[in-house]
C-alpha positions in Angstrom: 20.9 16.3 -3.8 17.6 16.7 -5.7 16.9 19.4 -7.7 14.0 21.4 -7.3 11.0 20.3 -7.9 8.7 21.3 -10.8 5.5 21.6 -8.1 3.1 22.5 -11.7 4.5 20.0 -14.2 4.2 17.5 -11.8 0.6 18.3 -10.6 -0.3 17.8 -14.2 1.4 14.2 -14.4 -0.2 13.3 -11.2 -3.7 14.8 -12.2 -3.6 12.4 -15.8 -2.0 9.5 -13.9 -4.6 8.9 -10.7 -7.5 10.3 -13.1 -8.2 13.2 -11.1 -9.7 16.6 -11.2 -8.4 19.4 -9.1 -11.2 22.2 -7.9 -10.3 25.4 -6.2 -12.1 27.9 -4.7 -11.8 32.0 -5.5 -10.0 32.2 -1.8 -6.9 29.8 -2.7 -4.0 31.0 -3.5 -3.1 32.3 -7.3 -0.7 29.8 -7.8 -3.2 27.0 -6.7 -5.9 28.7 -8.7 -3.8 28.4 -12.0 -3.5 25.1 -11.5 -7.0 23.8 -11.4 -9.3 22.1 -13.4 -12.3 24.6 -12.1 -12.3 27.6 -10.0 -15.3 28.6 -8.4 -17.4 29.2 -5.4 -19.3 27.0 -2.3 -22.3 26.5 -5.1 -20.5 25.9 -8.5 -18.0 23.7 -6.4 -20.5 21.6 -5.6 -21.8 20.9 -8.9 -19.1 20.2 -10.4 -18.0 17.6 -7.4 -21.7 16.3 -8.5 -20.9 16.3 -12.5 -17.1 14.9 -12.2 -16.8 11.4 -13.8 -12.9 11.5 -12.3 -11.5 9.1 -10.5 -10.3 11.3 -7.9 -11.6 14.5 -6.5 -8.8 16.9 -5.2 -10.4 19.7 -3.2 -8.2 23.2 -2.8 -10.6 24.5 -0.5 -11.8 24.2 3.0 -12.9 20.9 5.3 -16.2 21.1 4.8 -15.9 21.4 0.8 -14.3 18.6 0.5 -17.1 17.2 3.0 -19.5 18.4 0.6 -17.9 16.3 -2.5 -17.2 13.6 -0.4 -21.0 13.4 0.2 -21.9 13.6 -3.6 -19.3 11.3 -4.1 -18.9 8.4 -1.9 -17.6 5.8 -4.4 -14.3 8.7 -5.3 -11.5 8.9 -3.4 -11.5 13.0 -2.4 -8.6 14.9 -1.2 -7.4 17.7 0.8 -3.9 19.2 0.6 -4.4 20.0 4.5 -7.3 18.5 6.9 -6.4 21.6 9.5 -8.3 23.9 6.7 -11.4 24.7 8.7 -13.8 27.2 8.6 -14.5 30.0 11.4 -18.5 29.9 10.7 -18.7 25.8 10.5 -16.4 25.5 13.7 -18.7 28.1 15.7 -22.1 25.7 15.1 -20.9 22.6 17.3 -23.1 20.0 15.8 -24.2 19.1 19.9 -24.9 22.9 20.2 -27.2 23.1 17.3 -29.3 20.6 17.8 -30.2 21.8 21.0 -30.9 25.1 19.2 -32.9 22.9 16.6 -35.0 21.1 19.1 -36.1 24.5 20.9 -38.0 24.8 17.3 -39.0 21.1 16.8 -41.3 22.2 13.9 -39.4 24.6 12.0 -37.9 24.2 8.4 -33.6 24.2 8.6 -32.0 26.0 5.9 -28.3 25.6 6.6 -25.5 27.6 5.2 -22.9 25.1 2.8 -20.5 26.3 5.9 -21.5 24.0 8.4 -20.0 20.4 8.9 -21.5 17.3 7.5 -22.9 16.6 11.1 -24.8 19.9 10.8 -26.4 19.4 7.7 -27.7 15.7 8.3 -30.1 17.9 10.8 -30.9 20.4 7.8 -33.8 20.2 5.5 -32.0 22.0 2.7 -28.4 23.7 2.3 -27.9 26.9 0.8 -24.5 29.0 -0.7 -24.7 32.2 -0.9 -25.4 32.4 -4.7 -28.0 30.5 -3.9 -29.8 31.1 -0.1 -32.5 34.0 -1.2 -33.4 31.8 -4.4 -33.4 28.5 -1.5 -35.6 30.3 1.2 -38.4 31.4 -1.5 -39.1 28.0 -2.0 -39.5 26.7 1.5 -43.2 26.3 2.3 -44.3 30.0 3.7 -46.7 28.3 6.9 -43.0 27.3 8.3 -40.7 29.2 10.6 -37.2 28.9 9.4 -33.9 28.6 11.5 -30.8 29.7 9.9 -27.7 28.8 10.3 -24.4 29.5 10.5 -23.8 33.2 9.3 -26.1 35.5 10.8 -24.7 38.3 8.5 -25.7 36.4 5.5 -29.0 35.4 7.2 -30.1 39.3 7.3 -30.1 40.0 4.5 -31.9 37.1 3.0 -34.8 38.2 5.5 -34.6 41.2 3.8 -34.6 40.4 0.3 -37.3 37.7 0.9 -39.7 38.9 3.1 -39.4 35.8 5.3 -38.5 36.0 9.0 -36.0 33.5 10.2 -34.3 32.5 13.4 -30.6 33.0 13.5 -27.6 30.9 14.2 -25.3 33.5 16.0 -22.4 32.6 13.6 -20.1 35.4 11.7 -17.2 34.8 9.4 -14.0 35.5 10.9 -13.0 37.7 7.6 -15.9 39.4 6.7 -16.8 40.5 10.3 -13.7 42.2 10.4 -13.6 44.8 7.8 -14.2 48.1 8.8 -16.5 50.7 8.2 -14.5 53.8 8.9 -12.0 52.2 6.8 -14.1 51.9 3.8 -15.3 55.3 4.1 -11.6 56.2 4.0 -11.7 54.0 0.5 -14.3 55.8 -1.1 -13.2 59.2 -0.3 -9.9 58.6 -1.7 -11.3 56.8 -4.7 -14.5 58.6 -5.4 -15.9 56.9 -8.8 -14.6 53.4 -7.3 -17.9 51.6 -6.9 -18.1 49.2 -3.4 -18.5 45.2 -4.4 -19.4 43.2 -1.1 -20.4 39.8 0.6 -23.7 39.3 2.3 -21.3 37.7 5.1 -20.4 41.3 6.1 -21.9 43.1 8.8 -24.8 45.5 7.9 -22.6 48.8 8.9 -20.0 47.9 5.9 -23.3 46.4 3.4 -24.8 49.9 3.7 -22.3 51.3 1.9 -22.0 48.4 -0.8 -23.1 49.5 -4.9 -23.4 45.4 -5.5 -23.8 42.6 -2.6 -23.3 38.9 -4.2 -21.4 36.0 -3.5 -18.0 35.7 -4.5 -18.9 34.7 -8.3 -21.8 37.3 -8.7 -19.3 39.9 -7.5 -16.6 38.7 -10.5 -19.3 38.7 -12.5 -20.5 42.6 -11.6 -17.5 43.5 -11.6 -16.4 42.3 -15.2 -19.9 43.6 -16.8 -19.6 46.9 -15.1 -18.8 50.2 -17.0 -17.1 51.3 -13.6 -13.3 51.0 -13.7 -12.6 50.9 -10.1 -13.6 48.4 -7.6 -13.6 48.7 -3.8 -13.9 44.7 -2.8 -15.1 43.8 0.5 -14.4 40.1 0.6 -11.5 37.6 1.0 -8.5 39.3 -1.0 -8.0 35.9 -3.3 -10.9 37.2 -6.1 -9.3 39.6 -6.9 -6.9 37.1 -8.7 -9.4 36.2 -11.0 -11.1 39.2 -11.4 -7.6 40.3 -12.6 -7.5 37.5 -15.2 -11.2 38.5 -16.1 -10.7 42.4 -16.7 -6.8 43.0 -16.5 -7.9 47.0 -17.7 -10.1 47.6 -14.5 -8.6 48.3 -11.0 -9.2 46.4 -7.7 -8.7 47.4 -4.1 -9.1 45.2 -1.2 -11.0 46.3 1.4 -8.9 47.1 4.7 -9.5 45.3 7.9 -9.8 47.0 11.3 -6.4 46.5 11.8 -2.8 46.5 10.3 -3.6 42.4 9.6 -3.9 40.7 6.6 -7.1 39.4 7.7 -9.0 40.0 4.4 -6.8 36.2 3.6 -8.9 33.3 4.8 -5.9 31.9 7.2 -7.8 28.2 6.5 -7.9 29.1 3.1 -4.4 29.6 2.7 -3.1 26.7 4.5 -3.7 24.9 1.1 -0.5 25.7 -0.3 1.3 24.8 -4.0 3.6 22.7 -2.2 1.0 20.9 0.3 -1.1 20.1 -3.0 1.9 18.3 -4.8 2.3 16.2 -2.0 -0.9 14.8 -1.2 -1.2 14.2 -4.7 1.9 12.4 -4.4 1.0 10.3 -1.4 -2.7 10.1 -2.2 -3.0 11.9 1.6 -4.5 13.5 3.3 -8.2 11.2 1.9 -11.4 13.1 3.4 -13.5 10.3 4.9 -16.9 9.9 7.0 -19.2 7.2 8.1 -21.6 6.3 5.4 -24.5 7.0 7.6 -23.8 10.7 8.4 -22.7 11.1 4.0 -26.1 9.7 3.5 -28.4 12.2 5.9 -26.4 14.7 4.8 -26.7 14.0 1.7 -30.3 14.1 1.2 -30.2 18.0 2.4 -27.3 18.7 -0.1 -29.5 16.8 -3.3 -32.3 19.2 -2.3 -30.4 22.3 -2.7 -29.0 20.9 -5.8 -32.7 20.3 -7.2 -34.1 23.7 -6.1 -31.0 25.2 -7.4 -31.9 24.5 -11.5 
């Protein structure tokens, strides 16, 4: 019978044999985290799929991350430890379903979210993160009505810190529309000098209350810098990892859901799991693949955002 198997040690013999470089995003697991080569989020990801010179691109994130670096990398073979890790916002903007929504506004300028499918973006004029999307929609010409899609949360609140109105993609996040509002007000009572840390993807009842709204690495990044010692953080649970590693003195508390659920955990997230990422390094499998004409439409889009983004 074998003995059991040294899931790390061998990552790191498979990572220098095939060439490869493993990326992660703040939502995988600690354990996955730990292991990668660079942890980020949607927008850093992408650059560094863009920069990579390995031979093989091994995405611990979601579907359409790996999409994303499959796009910006057609001549790499890119990996996924599972191909069931989806996304809530991309699978609610059925590529038939949007552009029907696009061609109701035939002249308008299409700023998509990075959470959409490659399908999606090939119809976009420009792709945004959140780091990125108020930065994005200042430079789109201002005589242009813009549709946004998929996150309607996130979309709000860029119309409100640029000024611009925008039609909306009814999408929502199926973690950070659940966190509640009564529940946080709980939070604060019970730890009054904590200061609220939140994601534009939230709904606007639970942003009210929020000291800081960023994406996931400008909320490490407040966090870190702030004099404040406690942090209420109204986002997927799997920061907190790193912002652990980042200020171990400082004291974190994931925000509660609505329910008794562990719903502030990504459940396509986690389906990327130590043992899942051994094997498909392993078996080179599951390989993220697409038809060259969508990765190059899409890909035009993706470039754009890149540019704008310096």
């Amino acid at each position: 019978m074998r003995a059991e198997v040294d899931y790390a040690k061998e990552i790191q013999e498979f990572k220098r044999s095939m060439n490869a470089v493993i990326l992660a995003h703040y939502y995988q697991e600690s354990e996955v985290q730990d292991l990668a080569d660079f942890v980020g989020d949607s927008l850093a990801l992408a650059q560094a799929a863009a920069s990579t010179k390995a031979d093989v691109i091994v995405f611990c994130g979601v579907h359409f991350m790996a999409e994303t670096a499959k796009i910006l990398n057609p001549s790499r073979q890119v990996l996924l430890p599972d191909l069931k890790a989806g996304c809530s916002l991309s699978d609610r903007c059925p590529p038939g379903a949007f552009k029907a929504f696009k061609d109701k506004h035939p002249n308008a300028f299409v700023v998509s979210y990075v959470n959409s499918s490659a399908a999606v973006k090939a119809m976009s004029d420009v792709i945004c993160t959140s780091s990125n999307a108020v930065k994005i929609v200042n430079q789109v010409p201002k005589d242009r009505q813009i549709l946004f899609a998929p996150d309607q949360h996130l979309g709000r609140y860029v119309m409100k810190q640029t000024g611009r109105d925008m039609v909306l993609w009814p999408g929502s996040c199926i973690v950070h529309e659940i966190f509640s509002e009564k529940k946080l007000v709980q939070l604060k009572v019970e730890y009054p000098e904590a200061e609220v840390v939140a994601h534009p993807e939230c709904e606007q009842a639970v942003l009210r209350h929020a000291d800081f709204i960023g994406s996931t690495k400008a909320i490490l990044d407040y966090a870190v810098r702030s004099p404040k010692q406690q942090f209420i953080v109204v986002t997927e649970a799997g920061i907190i990892h790193q912002m652990k590693r980042a200020a171990p003195n400082k004291t974190f508390i994931p925000a509660p859901p609505d329910n008794g659920c562990a719903c502030n955990e990504c459940p396509y997230m986690r389906l990327n799991t130590l043992e899942k990422l051994w094997r498909c390094m392993k078996e080179r499998t599951p390989e993220l693949t697409m038809p060259e004409d969508l990765r190059e439409r899409a890909r035009a889009p993706l470039q754009r955002m890149l540019d704008w983004s310096q």
